[in-house]
C-alpha positions as CSV (number, residue, x, y, z in Angstrom):
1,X,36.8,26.0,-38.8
2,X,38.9,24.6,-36.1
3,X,38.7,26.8,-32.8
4,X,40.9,24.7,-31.0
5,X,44.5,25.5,-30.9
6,X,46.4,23.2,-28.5
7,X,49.2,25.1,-26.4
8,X,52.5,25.7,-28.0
9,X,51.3,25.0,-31.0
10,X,53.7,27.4,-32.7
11,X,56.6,26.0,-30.8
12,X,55.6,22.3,-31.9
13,X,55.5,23.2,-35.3
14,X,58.8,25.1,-35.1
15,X,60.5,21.9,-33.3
16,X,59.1,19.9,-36.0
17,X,60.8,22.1,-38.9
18,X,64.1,22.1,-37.4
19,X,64.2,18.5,-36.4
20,X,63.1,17.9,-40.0
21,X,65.9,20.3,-41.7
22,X,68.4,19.1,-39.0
23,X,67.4,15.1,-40.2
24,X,67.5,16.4,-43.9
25,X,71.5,17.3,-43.5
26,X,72.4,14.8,-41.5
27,X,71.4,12.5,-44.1
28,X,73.2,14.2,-46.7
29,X,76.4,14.6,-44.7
30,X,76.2,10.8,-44.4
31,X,75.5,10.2,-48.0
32,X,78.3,12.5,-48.8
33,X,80.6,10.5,-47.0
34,X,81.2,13.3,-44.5
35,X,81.8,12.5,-40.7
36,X,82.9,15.7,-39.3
37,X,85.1,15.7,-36.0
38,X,85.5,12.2,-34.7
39,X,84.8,11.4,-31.3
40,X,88.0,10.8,-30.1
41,X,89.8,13.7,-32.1
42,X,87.2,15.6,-29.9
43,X,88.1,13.9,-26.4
44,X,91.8,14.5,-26.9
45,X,91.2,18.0,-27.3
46,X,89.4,18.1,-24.1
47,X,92.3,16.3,-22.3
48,X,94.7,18.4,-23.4
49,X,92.6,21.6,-22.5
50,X,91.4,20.4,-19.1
51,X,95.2,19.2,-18.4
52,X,96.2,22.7,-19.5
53,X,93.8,24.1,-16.9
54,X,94.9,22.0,-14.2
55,X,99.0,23.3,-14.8
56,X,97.6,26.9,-14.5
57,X,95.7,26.2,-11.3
58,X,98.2,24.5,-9.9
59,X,100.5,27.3,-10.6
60,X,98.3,30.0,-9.3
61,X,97.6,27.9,-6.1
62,X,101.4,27.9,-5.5
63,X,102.2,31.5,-6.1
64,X,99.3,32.7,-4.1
65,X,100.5,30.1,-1.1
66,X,104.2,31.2,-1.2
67,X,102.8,35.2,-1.2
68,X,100.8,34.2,1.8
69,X,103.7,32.5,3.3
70,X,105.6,35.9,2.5
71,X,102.6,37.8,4.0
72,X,103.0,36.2,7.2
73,X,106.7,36.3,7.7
74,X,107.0,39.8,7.4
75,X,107.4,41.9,10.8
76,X,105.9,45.2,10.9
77,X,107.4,47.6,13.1
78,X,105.0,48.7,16.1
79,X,105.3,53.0,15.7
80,X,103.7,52.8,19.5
81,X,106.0,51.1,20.7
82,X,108.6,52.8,20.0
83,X,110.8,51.4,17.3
């Protein structure tokens, strides 16, 4: 009988079944011939996003500066003072 039991044993032996099952399919996906999403298929897709993001901040940024500019401009009449 073995009264030792190291810590984290169950998470050891759960890391080792999924790197196992995850090594499994990646070997059959390989065998099959089956390379999923290329690398560069996956950085144009991020180019295009983060250039999308960068049109909409930039548009955001302007409205909110030409509303401020608006904000500013305006005169508010003084009901103290008379007019």
């Amino acid at each position: 009988m073995n009264t030792f039991a190291p810590p984290g044993g169950d998470a050891i032996r759960y890391l080792n079944t999924f790197l196992t099952a995850h090594a499994a399919r990646l070997r059959a996906a390989l065998a099959g011939k089956d390379r999923g999403a290329s690398a560069v298929e996956l950085a144009v897709i991020t180019a295009v996003l983060v250039g999308l993001a960068v049109a909409i901040l930039v548009i955001v940024v302007n409205f909110a500066n030409k509303q401020g500019t608006a904000i500013t401009n305006t005169n508010v009449p003084n009901p103290a003072g008379g007019g």
